[in-house]
PyMOL CGO cylinders between C-alpha atoms (Angstrom):
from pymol import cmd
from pymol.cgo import CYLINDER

trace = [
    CYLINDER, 0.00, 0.00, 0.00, 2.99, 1.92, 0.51, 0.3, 1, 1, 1, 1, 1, 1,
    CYLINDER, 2.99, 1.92, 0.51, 3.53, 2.00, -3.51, 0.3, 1, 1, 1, 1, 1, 1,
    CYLINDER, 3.53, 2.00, -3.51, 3.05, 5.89, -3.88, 0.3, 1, 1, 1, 1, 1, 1,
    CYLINDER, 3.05, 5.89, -3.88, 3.95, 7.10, -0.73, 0.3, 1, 1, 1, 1, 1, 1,
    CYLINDER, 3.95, 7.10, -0.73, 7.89, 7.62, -2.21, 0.3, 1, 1, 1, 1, 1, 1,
    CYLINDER, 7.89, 7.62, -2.21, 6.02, 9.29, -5.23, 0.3, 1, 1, 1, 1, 1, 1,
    CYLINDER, 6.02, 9.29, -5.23, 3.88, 11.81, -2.67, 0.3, 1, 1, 1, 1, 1, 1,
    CYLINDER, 3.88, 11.81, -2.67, 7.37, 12.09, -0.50, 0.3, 1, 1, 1, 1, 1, 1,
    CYLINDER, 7.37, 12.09, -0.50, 8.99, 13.39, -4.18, 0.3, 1, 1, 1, 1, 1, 1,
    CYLINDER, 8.99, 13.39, -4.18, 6.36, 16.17, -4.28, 0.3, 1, 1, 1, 1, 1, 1,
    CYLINDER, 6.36, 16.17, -4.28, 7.15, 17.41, -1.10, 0.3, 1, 1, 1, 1, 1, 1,
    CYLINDER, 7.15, 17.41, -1.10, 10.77, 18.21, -1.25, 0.3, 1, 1, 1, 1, 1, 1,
    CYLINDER, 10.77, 18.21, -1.25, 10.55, 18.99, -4.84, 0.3, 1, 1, 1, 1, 1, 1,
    CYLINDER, 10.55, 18.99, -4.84, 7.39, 20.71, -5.65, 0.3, 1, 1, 1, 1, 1, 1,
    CYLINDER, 7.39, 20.71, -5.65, 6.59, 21.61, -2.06, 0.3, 1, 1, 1, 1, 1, 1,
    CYLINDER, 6.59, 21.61, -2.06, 10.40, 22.56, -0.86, 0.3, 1, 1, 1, 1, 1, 1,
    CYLINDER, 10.40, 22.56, -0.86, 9.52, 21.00, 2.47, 0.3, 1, 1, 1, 1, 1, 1,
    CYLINDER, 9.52, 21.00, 2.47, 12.47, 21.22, 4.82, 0.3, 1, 1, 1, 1, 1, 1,
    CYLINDER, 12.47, 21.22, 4.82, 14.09, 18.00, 5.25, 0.3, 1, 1, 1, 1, 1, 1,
    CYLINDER, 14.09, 18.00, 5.25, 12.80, 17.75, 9.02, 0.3, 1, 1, 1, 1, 1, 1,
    CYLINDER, 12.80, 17.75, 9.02, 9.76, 18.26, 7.72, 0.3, 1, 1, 1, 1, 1, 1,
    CYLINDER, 9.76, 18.26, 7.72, 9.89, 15.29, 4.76, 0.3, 1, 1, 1, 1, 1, 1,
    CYLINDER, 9.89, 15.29, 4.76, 11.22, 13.20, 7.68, 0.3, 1, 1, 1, 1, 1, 1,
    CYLINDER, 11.22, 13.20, 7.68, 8.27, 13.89, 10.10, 0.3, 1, 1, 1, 1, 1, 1,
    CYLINDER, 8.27, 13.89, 10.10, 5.66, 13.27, 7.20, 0.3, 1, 1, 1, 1, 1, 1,
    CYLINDER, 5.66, 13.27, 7.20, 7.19, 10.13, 6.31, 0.3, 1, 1, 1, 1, 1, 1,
    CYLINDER, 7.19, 10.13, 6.31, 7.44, 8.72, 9.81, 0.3, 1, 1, 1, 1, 1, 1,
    CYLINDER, 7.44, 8.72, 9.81, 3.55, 9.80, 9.99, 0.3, 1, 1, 1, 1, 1, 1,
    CYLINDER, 3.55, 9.80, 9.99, 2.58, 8.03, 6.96, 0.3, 1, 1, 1, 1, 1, 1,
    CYLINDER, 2.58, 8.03, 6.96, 4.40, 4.84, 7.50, 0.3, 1, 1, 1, 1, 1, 1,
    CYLINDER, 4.40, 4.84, 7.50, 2.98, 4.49, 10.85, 0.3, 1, 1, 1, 1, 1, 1,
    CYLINDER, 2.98, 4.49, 10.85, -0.18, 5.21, 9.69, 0.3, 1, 1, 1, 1, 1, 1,
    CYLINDER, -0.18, 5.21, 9.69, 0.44, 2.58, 6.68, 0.3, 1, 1, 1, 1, 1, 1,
    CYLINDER, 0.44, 2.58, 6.68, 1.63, 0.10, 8.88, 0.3, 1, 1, 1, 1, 1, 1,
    CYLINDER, 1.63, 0.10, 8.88, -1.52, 0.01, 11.18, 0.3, 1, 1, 1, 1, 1, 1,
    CYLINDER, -1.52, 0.01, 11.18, -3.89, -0.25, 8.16, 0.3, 1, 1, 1, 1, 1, 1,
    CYLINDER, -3.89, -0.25, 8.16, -2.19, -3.32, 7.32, 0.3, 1, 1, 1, 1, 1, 1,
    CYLINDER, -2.19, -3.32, 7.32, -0.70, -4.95, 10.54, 0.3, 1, 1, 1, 1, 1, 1,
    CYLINDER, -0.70, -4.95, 10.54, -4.15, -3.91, 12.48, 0.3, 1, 1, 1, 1, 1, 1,
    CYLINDER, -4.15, -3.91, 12.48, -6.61, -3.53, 9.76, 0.3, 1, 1, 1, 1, 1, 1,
    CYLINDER, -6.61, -3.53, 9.76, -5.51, -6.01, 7.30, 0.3, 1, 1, 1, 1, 1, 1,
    CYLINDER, -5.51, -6.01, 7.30, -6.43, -3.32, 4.72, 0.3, 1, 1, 1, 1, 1, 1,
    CYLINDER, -6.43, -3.32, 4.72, -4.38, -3.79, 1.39, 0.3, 1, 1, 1, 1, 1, 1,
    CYLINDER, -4.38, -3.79, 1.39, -5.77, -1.75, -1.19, 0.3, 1, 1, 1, 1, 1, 1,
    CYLINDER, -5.77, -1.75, -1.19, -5.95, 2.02, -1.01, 0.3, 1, 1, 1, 1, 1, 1,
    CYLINDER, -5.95, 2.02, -1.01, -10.27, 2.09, -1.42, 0.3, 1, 1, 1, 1, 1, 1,
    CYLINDER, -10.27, 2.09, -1.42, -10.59, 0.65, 1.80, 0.3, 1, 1, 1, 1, 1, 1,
    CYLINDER, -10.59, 0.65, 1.80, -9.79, 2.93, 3.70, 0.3, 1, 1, 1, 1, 1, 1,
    CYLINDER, -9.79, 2.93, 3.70, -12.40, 4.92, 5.65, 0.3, 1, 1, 1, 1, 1, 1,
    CYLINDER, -12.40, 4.92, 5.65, -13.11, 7.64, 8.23, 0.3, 1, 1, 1, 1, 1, 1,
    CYLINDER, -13.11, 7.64, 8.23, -13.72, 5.11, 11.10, 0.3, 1, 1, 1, 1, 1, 1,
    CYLINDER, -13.72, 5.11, 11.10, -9.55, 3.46, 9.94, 0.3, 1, 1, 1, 1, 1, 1,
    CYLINDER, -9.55, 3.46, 9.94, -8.42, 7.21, 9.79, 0.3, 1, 1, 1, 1, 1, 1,
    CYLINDER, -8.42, 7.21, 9.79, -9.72, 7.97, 13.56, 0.3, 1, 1, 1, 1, 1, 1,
    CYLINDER, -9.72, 7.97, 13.56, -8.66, 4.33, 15.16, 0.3, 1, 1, 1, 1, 1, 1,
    CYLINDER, -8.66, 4.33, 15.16, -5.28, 5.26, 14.27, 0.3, 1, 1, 1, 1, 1, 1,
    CYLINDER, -5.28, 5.26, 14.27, -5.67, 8.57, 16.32, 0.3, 1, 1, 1, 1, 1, 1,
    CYLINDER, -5.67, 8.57, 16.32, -7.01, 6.89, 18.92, 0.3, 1, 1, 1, 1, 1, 1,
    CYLINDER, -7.01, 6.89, 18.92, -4.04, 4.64, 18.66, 0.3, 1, 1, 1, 1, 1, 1,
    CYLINDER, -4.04, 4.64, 18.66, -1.57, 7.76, 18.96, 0.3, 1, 1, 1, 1, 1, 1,
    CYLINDER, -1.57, 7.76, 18.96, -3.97, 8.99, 21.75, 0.3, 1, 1, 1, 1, 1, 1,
    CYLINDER, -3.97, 8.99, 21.75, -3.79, 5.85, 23.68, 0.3, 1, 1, 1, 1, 1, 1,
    CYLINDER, -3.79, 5.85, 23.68, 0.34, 5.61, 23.37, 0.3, 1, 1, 1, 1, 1, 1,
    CYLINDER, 0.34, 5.61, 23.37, -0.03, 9.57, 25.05, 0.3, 1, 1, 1, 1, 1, 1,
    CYLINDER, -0.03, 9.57, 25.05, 1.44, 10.88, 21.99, 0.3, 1, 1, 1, 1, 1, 1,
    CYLINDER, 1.44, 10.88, 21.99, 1.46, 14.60, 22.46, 0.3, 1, 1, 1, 1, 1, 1,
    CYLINDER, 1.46, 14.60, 22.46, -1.28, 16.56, 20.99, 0.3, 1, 1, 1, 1, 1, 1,
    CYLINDER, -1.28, 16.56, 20.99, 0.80, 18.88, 18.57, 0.3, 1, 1, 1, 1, 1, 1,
    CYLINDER, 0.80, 18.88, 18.57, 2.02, 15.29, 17.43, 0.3, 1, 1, 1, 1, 1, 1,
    CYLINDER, 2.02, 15.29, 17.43, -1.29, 13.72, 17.06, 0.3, 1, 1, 1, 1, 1, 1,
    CYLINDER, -1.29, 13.72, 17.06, -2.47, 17.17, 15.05, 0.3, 1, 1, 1, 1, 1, 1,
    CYLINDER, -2.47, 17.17, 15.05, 0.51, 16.78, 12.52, 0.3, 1, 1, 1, 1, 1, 1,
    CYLINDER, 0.51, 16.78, 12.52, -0.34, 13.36, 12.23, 0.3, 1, 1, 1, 1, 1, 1,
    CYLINDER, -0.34, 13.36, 12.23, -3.21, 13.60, 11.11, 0.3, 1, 1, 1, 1, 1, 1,
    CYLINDER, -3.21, 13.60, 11.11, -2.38, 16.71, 8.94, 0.3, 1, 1, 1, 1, 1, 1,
    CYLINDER, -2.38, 16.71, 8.94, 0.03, 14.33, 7.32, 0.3, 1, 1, 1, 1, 1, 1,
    CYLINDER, 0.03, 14.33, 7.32, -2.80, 11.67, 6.44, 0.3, 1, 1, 1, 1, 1, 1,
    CYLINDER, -2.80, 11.67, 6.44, -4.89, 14.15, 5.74, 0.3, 1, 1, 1, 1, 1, 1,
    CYLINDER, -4.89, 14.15, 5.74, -2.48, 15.66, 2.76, 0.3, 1, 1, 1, 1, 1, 1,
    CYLINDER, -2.48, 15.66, 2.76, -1.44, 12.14, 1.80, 0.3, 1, 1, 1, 1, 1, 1,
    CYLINDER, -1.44, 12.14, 1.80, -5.36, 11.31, 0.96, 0.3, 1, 1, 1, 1, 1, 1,
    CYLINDER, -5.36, 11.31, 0.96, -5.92, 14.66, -0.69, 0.3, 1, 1, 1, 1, 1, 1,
    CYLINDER, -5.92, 14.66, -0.69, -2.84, 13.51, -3.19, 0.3, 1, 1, 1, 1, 1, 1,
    CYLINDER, -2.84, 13.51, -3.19, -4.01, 10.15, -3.90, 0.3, 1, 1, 1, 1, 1, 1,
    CYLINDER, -4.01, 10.15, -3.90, -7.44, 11.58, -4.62, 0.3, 1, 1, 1, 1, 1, 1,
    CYLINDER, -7.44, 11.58, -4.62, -6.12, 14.52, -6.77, 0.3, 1, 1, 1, 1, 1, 1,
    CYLINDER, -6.12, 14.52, -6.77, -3.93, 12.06, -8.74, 0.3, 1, 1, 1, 1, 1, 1,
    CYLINDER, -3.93, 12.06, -8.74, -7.15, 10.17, -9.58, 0.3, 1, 1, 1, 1, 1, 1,
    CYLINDER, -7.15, 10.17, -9.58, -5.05, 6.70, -7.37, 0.3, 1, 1, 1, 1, 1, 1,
    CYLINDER, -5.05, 6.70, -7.37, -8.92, 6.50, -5.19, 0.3, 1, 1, 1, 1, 1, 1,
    CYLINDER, -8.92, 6.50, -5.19, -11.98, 7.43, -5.89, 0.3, 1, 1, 1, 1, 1, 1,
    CYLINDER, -11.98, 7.43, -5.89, -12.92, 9.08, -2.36, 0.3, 1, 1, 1, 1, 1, 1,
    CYLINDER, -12.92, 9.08, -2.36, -10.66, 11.02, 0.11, 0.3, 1, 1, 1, 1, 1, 1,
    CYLINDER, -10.66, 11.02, 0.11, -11.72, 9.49, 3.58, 0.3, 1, 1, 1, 1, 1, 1,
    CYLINDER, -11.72, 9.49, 3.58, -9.96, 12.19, 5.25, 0.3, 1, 1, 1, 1, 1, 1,
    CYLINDER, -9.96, 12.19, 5.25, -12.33, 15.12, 4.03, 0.3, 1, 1, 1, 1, 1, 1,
    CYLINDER, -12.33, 15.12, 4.03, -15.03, 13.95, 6.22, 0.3, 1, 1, 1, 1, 1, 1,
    CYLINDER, -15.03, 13.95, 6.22, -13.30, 14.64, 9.50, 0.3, 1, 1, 1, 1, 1, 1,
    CYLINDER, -13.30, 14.64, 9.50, -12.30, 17.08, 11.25, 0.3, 1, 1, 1, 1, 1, 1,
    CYLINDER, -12.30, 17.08, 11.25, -8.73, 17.70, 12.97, 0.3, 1, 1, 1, 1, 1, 1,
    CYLINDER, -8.73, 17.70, 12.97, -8.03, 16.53, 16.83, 0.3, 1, 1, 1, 1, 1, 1,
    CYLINDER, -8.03, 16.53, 16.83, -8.75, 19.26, 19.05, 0.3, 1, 1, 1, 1, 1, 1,
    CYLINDER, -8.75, 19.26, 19.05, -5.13, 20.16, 21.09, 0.3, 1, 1, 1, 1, 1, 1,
    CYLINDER, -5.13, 20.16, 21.09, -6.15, 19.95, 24.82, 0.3, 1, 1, 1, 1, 1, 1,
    CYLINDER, -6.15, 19.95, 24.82, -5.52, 22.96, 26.53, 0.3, 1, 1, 1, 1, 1, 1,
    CYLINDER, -5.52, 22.96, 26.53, -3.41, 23.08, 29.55, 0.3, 1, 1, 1, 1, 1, 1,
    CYLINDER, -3.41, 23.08, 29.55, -4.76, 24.73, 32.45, 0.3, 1, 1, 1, 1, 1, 1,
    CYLINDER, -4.76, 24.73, 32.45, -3.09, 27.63, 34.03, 0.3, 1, 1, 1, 1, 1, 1,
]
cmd.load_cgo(trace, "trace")
């Protein structure tokens, strides 16, 4: 399932002229996120995916007390990732449209 994430990764440092920390941090995202479709989901094929896969694996960064500016960019990161494969015509529905970003909790004073 991995098969265009290199391609999406080429886009961002050469279209996008993301910072190499940044390519790094999207990548990380996006293979984690890959790896629980298919380790935890047994989800193979890119049309699968869904809004209720997309939120178990924030719950799964939620549960290992990711922090929440992590868990945001996470999810920014799938959320870009989808909106490629759906602009390059590679699925037929972005899954990530229909939700919205994790809140950051606020710290009390």
């Amino acid at each position: 399932m991995d098969t265009f994430l290199e391609d999406y990764i080429t886009i961002l440092r050469v279209e996008k002229n993301l910072s190499p920390k940044s390519i790094e941090a999207y990548k990380r995202d996006l293979t984690r996120y890959i790896d629980f479709l298919e380790e935890e989901k047994d989800i193979n094929n890119l049309e699968e995916i869904s809004p209720k896969h997309i939120r178990g694996f924030i719950r799964v960064l939620n549960d290992a007390h990711l922090a929440p500016a992590s868990i945001t960019r996470a999810f920014s990161s799938i959320r870009s990732y989808h909106s490629f494969l759906s602009g390059e015509n590679l699925v037929q529905q972005n899954p990530s449209q229909l939700l919205d970003a994790p809140k950051p909790s606020r710290k009390l004073p």
